[in-house]
N, C-alpha and C positions, 0 to 999 in steps of 0.2 A: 296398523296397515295404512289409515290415510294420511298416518304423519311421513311413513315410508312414500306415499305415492307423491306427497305433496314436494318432499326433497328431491324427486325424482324429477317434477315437472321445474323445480327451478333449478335443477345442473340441467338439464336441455335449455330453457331460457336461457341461460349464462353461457353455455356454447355457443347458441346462436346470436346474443349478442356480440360474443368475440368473431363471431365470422361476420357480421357486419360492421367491423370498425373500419369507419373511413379509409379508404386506399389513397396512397401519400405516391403520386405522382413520381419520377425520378429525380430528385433534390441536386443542390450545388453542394458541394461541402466541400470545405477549405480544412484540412487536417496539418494540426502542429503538432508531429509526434516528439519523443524522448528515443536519443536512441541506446542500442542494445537491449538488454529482455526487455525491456518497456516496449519496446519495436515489435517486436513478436506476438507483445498483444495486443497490440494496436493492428498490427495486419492481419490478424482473424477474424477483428470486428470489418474493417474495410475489406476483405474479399467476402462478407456476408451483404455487407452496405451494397457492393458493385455487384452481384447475385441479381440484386432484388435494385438493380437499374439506375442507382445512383453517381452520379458524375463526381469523382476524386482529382482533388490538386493537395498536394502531399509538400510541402517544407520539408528540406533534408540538407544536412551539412554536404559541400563539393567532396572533403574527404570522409563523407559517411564508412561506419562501422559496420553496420548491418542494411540501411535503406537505401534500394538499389536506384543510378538514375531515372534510368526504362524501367517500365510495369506494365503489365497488360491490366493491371487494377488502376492505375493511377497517373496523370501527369504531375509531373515533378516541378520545381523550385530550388536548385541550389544556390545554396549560400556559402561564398568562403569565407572559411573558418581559420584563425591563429593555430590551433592543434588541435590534432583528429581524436576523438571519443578513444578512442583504443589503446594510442599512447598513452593518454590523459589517466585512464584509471591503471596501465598495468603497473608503473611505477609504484601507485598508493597502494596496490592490492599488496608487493610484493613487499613491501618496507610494514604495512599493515603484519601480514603471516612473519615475519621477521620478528617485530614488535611483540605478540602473541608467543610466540615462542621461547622470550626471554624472560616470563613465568606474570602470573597475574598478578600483581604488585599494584599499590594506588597511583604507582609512578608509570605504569604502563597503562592502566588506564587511563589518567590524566595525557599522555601520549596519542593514545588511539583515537579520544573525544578531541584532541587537540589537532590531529591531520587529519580526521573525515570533515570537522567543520573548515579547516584551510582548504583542501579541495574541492568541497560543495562549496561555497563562497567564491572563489575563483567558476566555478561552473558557470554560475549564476550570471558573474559579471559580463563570461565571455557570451553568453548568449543576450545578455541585456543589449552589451554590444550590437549585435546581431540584428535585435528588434529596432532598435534605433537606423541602427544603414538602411535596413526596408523602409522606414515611416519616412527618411531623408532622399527615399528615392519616389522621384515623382510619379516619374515614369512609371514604376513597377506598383503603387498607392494606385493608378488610374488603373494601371490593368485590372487590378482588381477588383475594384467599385464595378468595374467595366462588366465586369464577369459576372455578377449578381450572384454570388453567394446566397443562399439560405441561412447558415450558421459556421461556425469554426466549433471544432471537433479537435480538441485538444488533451495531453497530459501536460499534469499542473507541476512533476518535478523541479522540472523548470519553468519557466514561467512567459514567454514570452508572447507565447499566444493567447492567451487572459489579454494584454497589454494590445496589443492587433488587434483583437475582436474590438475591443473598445473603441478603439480610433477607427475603424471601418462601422462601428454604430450595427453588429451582428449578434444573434442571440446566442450563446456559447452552451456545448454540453461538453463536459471534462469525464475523460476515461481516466481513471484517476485511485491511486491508493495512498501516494506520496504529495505533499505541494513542497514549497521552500522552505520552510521548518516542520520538519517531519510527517505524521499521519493524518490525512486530512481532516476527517472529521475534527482535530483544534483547532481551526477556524470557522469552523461553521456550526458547531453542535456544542451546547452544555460538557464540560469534561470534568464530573466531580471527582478530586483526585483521592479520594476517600476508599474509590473501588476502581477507576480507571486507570489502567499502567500508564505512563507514560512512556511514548517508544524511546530506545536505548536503556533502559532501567534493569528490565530482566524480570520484571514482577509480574506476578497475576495479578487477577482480580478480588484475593484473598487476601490483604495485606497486616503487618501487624505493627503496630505503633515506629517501630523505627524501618520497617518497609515506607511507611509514610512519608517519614521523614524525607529517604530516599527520592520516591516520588518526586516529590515537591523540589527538589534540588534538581532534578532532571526536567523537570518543567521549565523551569531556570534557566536552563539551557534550551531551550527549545524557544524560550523566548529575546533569547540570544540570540538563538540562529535568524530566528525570525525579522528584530529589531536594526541586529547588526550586522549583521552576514548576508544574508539574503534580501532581505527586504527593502533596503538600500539602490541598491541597480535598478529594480523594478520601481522604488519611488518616486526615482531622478525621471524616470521616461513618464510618471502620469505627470508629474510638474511640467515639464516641459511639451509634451505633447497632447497631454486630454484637457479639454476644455472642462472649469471646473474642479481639476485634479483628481485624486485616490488616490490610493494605496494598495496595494498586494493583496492586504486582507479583505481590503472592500472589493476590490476585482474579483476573487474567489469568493466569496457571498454573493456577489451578485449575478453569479450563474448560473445558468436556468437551469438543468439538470447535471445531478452526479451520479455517472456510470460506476459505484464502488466495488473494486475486485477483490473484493471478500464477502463473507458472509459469517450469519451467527452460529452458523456450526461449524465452522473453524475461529471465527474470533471472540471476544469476552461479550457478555452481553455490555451494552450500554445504550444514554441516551440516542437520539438519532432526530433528522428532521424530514418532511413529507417530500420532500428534491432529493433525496438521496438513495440511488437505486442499487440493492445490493445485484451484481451479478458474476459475483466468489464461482471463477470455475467455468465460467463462460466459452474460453476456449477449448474446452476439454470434447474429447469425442470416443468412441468406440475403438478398442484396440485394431488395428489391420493385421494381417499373417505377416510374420516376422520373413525376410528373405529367406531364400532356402538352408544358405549354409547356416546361419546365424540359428534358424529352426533347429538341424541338426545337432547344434553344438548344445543346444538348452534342452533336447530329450534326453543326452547322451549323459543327462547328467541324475536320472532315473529319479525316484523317491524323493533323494536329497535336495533337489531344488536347485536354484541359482540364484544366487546374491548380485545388485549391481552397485556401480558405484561411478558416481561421477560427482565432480567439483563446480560442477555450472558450466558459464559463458565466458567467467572474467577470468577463471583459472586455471591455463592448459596443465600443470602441474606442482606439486606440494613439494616442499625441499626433497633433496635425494634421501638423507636419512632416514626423513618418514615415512617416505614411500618404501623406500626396504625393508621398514619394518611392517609396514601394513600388509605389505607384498609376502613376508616369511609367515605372517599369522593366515592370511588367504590359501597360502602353499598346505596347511595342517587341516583343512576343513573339507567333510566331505562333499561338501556341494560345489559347484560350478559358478564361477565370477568371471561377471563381463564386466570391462572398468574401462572407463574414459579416460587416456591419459595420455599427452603429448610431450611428456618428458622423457629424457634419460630412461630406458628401459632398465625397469630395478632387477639388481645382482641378486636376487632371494624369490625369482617370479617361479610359481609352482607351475607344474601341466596342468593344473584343472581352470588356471587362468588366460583369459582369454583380454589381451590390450588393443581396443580399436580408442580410434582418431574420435570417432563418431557413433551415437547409438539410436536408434527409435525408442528413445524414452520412454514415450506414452506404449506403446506397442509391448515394451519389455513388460511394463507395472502391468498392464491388461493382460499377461500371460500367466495361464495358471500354475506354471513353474516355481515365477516370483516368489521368494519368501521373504528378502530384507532389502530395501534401498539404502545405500549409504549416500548420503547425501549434502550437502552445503546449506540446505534448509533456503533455496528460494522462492519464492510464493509458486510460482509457477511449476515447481516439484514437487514443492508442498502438497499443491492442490491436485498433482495429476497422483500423487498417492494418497487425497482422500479418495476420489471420485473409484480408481480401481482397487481400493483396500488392503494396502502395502506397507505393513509398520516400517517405519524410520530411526535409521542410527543416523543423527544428525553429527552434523562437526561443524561446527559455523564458523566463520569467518567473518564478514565485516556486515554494516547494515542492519536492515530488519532480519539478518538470516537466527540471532538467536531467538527474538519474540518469537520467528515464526512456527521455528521448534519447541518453543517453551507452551505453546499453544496446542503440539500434539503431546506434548508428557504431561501436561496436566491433565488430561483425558486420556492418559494412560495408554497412548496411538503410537507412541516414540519414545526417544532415549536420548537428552544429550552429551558428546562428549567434549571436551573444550581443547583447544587447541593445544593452550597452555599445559594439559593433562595427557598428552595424545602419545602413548607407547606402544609398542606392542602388546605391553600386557595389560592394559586400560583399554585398548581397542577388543582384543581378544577376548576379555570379560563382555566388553557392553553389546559386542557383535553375537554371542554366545548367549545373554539375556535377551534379546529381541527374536532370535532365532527359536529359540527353546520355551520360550515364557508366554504361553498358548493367550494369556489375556491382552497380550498388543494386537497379534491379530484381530481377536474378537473386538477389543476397543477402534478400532480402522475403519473395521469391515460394519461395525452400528454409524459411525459418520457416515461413511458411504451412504448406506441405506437413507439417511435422514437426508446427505446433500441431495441425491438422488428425488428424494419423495417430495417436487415440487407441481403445480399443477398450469408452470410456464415456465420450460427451461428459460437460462440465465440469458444465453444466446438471443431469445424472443424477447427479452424482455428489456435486454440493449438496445437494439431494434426499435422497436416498439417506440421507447421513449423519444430516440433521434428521428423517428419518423414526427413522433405528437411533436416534437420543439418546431420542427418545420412547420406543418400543418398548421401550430397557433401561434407562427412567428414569435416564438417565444413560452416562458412560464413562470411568468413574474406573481400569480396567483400561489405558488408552490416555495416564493424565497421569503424568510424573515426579515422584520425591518431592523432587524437586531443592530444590523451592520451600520446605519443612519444613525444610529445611539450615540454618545459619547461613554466610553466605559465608565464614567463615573454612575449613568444611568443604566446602562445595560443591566450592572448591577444592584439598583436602587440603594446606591450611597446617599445623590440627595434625599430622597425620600426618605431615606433612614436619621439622617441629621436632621431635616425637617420637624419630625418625629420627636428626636429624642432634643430638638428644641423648643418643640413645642409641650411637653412633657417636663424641661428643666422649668423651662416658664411658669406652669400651673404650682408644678411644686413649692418653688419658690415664691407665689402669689399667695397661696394659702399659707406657706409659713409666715410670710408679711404681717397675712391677715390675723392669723391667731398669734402673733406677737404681740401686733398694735391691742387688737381685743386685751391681750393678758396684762399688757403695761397699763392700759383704760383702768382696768377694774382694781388695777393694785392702785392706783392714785388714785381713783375713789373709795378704795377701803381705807388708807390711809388716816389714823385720828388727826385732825386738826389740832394744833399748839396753840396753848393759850399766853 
């Protein structure tokens, strides 16, 4: 009993400390978002920022994709751009599902790794671009300064607002999963590749002598992307413009907080450093009542449930083929399918199928109709079916979409199937296994419970941190000096040569020594000649 009493009086202390944490005034904040899904969750944290009284100036391309001029959240900044976000990916996505479709081969793969590093590289540039005409424009450098910013609030996909912040001398906190060579945490955290996948690979965190190998080869590339692709546009602007210089890598260490949109019950465990805040799921909320008709159509489909399915942002729809055939295995099933699809209406669509433009995503997963999402596997689908407990038939396509499936089958949460594999009768089985196979559910519905059991949602804890950066003008207390090292030290090479210099040295000293000694004593045992 006094141990129960005494826990009791410090969860009260610990409440009332969190109600007395310093109140952070209404802040400046300068946001450089990414646009598309990255846009999405970037505008749930900034309509929570402007809630709670903060002043938003928002960076957005003139032919933005998704980030509107007007906002009642935010004043804008456009920038013209050579080619708009939309055109830019639909061409890669569609030659991408093309690619994929002409079977998994090393020659297609080698293909697929070969056109997402050409289009990220070209990304990169065009936005480098971008950061450069702002830093050359006086004019628009004095507004800014003028404006007294608190911090820039950026994603690191691309990169150009890392490269700003610095030349305006502001403390940076990054909303952030991706930087310019893939998953963030590889620039700023320990990545033993022994147990950590590297993204694009396809591995867990269980690997076995030639998974390793694998690994390691895809590290390769990532240091590629990083060296030669990416890292290059953003180098040329610290040479030229930061006093001093840097590099991409050093820009991204030296940021005072990382907002990361995940967490360890969706991703493998691994290292991590004390600036890195998970907040996996941040945007997610409580399902609302579906519209009326939409309501209607998901009762009507009694016991059996309703299956959805949608392809994301980047893909209004899959070849005709496929869809006819997905569309004739959906026509055979007794449950009800809502499916997002802006193509060709397929010649094999059953009546229990229902094709809108558009869905309440979250809303559909939060409805206890839901039985299976079919999905493209993107973080942001991902996570709104940990949060409402929604096993996944995945079909990935490009990106982090297969990790991010690979992450619910290994927790036995999902299924995937591969493009390359994708028939009617490979869909029909694996939609029949998720459907039927009572342990995806129950695997789902335990993440949920665990995302769920935090004692500061993800939301406050985003928050939170962008408030502390403002508040202590910064969190340089919170970053490694790792990034100051020269990698030769980072990793104690010299130390190690030192070492095993100073070790060759003894060795060789004592052998010197009991040479000399043994050569000594043999010319004095030596008989003298008469």
């Amino acid at each position: 009993m006094p141990f129960l009493r005494t826990c009791g009086i410090l969860v009260f202390l610990s409440t009332c400390l969190m109600s007395f944490t310093p109140p952070c005034d209404g802040g400046n904040i300068l946001v450089f978002p990414v646009d598309g899904s990255h846009w999405i969750n970037m505008k749930v944290l900034l309509e929570e920022l402007h809630a709670r009284g903060h002043n938003l100036t928002v960076f957005r391309a003139s032919n933005s994709w998704y980030i509107d001029e007007k906002s009642p959240l935010y004043t804008s900044i456009s920038l013209e751009m050579d080619v708009g976000m939309e055109d830019f990916f639909h061409v890669f996505v569609m030659e991408n599902i093309k690619a994929q479709r002409e079977g998994a081969s090393s020659l297609t793969v080698f293909k697929l790794i070969k056109d997402s590093l050409s289009m990220v590289a070209e990304a990169h540039r065009l936005w480098a671009d971008a950061a450069a005409r702002i830093i050359e424009d006086k004019k628009m450098v004095k507004s800014l300064l003028d404006s007294k910013f608190d911090l820039v609030l950026t994603d690191p996909a691309v990169s150009p607002g890392v490269v700003l912040a610095k030349y305006l001398k502001l403390p940076v906190v990054l909303n952030v999963r991706w930087i310019p060579a893939g998953e963030g945490h590889h620039v700023i955290a320990p990545n033993p590749l022994s147990y950590v996948p590297t993204p694009g690979s396809g591995l867990s965190d269980k690997m076995n002598f030639i998974q390793r190998i694998k690994n390691i080869f895809y590290q390769l590339l990532i240091e590629y992307q990083l060296r030669v692709l990416g890292g290059p546009a953003y180098n040329a602007l610290c040479d030229k413009y930061i006093e001093g210089g840097c590099t991409i890598s050093s820009l991204l260490q030296d940021s005072d907080i990382w907002l990361y949109r995940s967490d360890f019950v969706f991703d493998f465990p691994r290292p991590t450093m004390p600036n890195v805040v998970y907040i996996g799921g941040f945007q997610l909320k409580p399902a609302q009542p579906l519209p009326a008709d939409l309501e209607e159509f998901v009762q009507s489909a009694g016991e059996h449930g309703v299956i959805i399915m949608t392809m994301g942002t980047l893909v209004n729809a899959l070849p005709e083929d496929l869809t006819d055939e997905f569309a004739s295995v959906f026509a055979k099933m007794p449950q009800k399918v809502i499916w997002k699809h802006k193509g060709k209406r397929p010649s094999t669509l059953g009546n229990n199928t229902l094709i809108v433009e558009w869905m309440p995503q979250k809303d559909l997963l939060g409805h206890p109709q839901t039985k299976v999402f079919v999905a493209h596997g993107g973080t942001n689908g991902v996570q709104e079916a940990i949060y409402h407990g929604v096993p996944v038939l995945g079909i990935p396509l490009f990106f982090d979409q297969f990790d991010n499936l690979l992450r619910l089958q290994e927790r036995g949460a999902g299924k995937i199937l591969e493009l390359a594999y994708a028939n009617s009768r490979t869909f029909e089985q694996a939609l029949n296994k998720v459907l039927h196979q009572d342990s995806y559910r129950q695997n789902i519905q335990r993440m949920s419970r665990l995302h769920r059991d935090q004692p500061m949602t993800p939301m406050d804890q985003a928050v939170f941190w962008v408030e502390y950066v403002m508040r202590n003008k910064g969190a340089p207390h919170l970053r490694t000096e790792a990034y100051k090292m020269p990698w030769y030290s980072y990793h104690s090479l010299d130390v190690l040569l030192a070492l095993m210099t100073a070790v060759t040295v003894l060795l060789y000293s004592t052998f010197a020594v009991f040479r000399f000694l043994c050569c000594r004593h043999r010319r004095k045992s030596k008989p003298k000649q008469h």
